[in-house]
N, C-alpha and C positions, 0 to 999 in steps of 0.2 A: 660292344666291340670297340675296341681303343681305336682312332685315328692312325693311321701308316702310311701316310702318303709324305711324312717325312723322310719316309726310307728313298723315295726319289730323290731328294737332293744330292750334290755330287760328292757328298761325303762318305757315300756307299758304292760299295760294288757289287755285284750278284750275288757274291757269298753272304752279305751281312742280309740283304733280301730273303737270300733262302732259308736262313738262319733264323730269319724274323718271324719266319712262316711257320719253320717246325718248333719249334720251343712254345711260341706261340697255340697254334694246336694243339701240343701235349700239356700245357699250364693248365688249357678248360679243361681236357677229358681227366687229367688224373690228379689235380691237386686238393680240390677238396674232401676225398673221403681220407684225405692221410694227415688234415690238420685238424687237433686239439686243441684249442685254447689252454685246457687244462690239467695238459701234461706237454708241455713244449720240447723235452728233454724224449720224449718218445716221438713226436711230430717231426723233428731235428733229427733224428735216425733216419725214420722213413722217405724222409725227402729226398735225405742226401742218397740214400739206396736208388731210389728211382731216378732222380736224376741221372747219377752213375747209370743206370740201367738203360737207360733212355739217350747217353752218349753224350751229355751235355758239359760234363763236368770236364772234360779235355779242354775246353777253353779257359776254364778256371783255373786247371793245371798242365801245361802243356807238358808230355812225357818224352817227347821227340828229340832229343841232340841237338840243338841248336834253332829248336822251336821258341816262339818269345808270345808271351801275349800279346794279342790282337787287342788293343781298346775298344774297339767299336763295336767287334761284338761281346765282349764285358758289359759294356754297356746297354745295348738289346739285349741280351738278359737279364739285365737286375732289371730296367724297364718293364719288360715283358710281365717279368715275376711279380715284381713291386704293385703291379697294375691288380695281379691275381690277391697276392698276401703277402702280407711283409715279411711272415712270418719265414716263406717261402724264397725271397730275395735275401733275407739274413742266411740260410743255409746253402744258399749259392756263392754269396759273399766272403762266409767264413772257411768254404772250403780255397775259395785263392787268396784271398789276406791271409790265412795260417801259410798256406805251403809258398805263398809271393817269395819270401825270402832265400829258400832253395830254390826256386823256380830262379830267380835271378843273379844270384850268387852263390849255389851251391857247387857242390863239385860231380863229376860224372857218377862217381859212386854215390851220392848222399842222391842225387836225383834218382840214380836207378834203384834205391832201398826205398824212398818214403813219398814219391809222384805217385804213381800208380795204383797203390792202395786208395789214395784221395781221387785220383780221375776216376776209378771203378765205384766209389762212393761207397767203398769198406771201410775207412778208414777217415778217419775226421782230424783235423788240424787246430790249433790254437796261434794266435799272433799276442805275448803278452809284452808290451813293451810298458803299460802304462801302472805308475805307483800313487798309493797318495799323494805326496809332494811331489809328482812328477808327472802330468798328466801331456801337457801342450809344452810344455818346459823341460824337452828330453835331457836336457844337461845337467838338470839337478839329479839323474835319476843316484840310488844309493844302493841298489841289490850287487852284490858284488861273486864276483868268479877270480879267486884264489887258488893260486896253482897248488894239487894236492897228488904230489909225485910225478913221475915224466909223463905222464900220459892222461891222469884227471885233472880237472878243476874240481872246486870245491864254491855250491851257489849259496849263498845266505841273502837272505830278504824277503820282501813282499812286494807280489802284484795285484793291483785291484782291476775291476771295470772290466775284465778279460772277457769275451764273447767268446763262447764255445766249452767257459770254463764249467768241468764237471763231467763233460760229454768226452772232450778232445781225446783221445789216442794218443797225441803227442802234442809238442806246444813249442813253439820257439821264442826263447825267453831270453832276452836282452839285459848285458849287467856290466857293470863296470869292472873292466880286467887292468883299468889303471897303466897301458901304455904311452897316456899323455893328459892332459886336464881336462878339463871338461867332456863337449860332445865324442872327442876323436879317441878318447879313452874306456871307449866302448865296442862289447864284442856279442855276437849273437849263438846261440847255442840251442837244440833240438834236446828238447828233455820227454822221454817216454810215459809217461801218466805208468804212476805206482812205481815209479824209481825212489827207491829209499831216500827220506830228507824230504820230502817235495807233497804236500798236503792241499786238499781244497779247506783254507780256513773257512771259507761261508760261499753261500749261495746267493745271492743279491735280484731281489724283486722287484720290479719295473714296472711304469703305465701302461708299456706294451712289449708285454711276456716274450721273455726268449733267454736263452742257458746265459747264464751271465754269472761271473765268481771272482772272491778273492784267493789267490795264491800265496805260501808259506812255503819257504824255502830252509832247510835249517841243516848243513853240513849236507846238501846234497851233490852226492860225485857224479861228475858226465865224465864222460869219455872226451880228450882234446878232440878228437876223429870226429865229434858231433857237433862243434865248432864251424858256422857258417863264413866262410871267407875267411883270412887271414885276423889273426891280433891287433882289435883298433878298427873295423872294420864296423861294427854294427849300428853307428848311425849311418854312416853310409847305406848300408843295407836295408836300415829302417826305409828312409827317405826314399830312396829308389821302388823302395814298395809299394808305399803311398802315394807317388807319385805315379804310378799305376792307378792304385783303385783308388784313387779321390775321385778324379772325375764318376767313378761308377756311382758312389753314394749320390751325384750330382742327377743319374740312372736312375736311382730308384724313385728319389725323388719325385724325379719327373712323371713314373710309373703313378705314384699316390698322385701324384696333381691330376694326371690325363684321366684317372678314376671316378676323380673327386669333378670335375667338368662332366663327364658324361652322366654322375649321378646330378650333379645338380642342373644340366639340361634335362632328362628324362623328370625328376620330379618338379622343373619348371613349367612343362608342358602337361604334365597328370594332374597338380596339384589345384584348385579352382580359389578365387580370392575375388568378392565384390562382384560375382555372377563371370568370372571370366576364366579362364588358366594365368597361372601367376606367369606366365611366361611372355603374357600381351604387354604388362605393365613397363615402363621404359625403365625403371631401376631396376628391375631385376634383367634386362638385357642390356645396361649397362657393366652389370656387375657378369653378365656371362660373356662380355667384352674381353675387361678385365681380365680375367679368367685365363679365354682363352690365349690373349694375347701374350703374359706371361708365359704360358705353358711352352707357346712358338720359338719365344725368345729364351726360354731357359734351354729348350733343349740342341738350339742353335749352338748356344756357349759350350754346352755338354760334349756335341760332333764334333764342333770347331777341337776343341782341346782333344778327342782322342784320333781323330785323324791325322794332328799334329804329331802325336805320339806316335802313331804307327808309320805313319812317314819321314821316322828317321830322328827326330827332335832328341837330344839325351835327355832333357829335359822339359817338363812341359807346367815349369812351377806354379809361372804367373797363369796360364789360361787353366790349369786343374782346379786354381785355387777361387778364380772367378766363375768358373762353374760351378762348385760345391756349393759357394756359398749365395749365387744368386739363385741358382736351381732349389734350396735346402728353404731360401728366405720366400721366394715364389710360390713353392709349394704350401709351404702353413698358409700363403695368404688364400690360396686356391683352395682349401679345406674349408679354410674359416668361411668363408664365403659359403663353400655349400652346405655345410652344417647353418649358418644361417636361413638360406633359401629354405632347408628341411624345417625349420621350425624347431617348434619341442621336439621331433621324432629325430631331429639330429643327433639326439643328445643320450636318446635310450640305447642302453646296452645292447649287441647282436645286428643296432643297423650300421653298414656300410661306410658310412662319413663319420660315425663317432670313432669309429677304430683305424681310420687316415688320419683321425684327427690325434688319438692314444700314439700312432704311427710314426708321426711324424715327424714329433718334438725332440726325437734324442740326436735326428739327423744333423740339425744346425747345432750341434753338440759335439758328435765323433767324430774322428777325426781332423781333429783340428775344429775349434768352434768357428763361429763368425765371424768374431771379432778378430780372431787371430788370422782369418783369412782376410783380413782387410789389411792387418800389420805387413804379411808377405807381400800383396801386391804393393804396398807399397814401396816395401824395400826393395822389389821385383823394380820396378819405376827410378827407382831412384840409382840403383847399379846401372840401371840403363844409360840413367842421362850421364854419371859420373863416365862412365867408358866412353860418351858419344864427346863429353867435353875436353878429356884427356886424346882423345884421338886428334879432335880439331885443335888443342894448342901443339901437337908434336906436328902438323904439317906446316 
């Protein structure tokens, strides 16, 4: 049973508590007879069904009029999940990173056609913003949306790395509609899976399996009407998305880390080494130290930044971005560790620590890697001082 007495700190209130409890609950009694390793694309159905079923998917999608997501409990979720299977936090994930962009810039009608089907967990989302040459570098991107008569565009290009891709129902696909250079010359747009032009060019295989595709776009017509926000809008819209669910990846993380600590306590204390439990020896309770002490601090960074968010912040750049990325870099060290403590048995297929450890690695990856999460806080820091210095030479 994961540790919760984080949920005391004042970064909660009784709903994120209660919330904690019931998702919680329904992870152990129903998640593992519905995951496959070996059909993920069936596992990814089922989940999202129960889920839905189960009432969860309303925080991933809020369907309400002027409902916004809650960060905090986003992030008790994918935690919760994450802690269960990854596989299980990917298909809570993908149902509000695909629909984030309606949910936060759609229109009344585009929310009451394409929420709903996603919070009941009939319907599955895609978020494809990312190209070959264009992965953490949105300005490069090159899929382009040419106006084809008053009322279509016209999508030509390719997206790669797409999560969901294959599965998705629908898919909100970001292209250059060229109302200004670069990032601001970009628009986002809701394409229906099997619309003419729009193909899954391949299926793409990972350390740790989950629907994942490239996209082929070739004279494909949408409707303007399926156009998220105004012309010029879609890195705005990106951004505002992720800026949501970064800190969540920062979520699951922490789920795999608080996993990966209660396996490697539990087989420090079963395990026996030189007539004693390896758990006597003082390195291995320095390394469950370590351990846990990251886990505290990562998910500290994780609160701190979506508390920020729900109280009000329009932005929550610099603490999303230092969440993700110490939560993402905390956790691999939190694995490595207990796959060391395991031994050889870390490392065989089917235990526990080998597939946090398959789990893990794509996190300090998506969304925004590492290293790029270091460039933001910086420039975060440094807009800071420039505005604090320009302030105190105008007085």
């Amino acid at each position: 049973m994961a540790d919760k007495t984080f949920l005391d700190w004042p970064f909660f209130e009784e709903k994120h508590r209660r919330f904690a409890a019931e998702i919680g609950a329904w992870a152990e009694a129903t998640l593992a007879p519905l995951i496959d390793h070996h059909d993920v694309d069936a596992s990814c159905r089922k989940i999202v069904a129960a889920l839905g079923e189960g009432g969860f998917l309303d925080a991933a999608a809020p369907t309400e009029e002027g409902d916004r997501h809650d960060v905090r409990t986003l992030c008790i979720a994918r935690e919760t999940l994450g802690y269960q299977s990854g596989l299980a936090d990917f298909a809570f994930a993908m149902q509000g990173l695909g629909s984030g962009p309606v949910v936060v810039a759609g229109s009344a009608e585009q929310k009451a056609k394409w929420l709903p089907g996603v919070a009941a967990g009939t319907a599955i989302p895609a978020f494809a913003l990312s190209e070959p040459d264009a992965g953490s570098d949105v300005a490069a991107m090159s899929t382009t949306a040419t106006p084809d008569g008053n009322d279509h565009v016209r999508l030509d290009g390719c997206k790669t790395w797409i999560s969901n891709g294959g599965i998705a129902d629908w898919y909100v696909v970001f292209a250059r509609s060229g109302e200004a250079p670069g990032a601001r010359g970009l628009s986002a747009y809701i394409v229906e899976a099997g619309t003419p032009g729009f193909e899954i060019a391949e299926r793409i295989d990972v350390i740790a399996p989950h629907p994942l595709a490239t996209l082929s776009f070739e004279g494909c017509r949408v409707p303007v009407a399926n156009r998220i926000g105004n012309g010029g809008d879609g890195f705005k819209v990106a951004m505002s998305t992720l800026d949501i669910f970064r800190s969540t990846v920062g979520a699951a993380a922490l789920g795999f880390a608080r996993r990966a600590l209660d396996e490697g306590v539990n087989r420090a204390r079963e395990r026996s080494m030189f007539g004693a439990p390896l758990a006597d020896l003082q390195l291995t309770q320095a390394g469950l130290a370590d351990m846990a002490t990251g886990v505290d601090a990562a998910a500290l960074l994780i609160y701190r930044s979506a508390w920020t968010k729900d109280n009000g912040a329009p932005r929550v750049t610099r603490e999303a971005s230092m969440a993700k990325m110490f939560a993402t870099e905390t956790a691999q060290q939190v694995i490595d560790r207990a796959v060391q403590i395991f031994g050889g048995l870390g490392v065989k297929s089917g235990v526990k620590v080998e597939e946090l450890y398959r789990e893990i690695r794509a996190l300090r990856i998506y969304e925004g890697a590492t290293e790029v999460q270091k460039i933001v806080i910086a420039r975060e820091l440094l807009k800071a001082a420039e505005v604090k210095a320009d302030g105190a030479a105008a007085r």
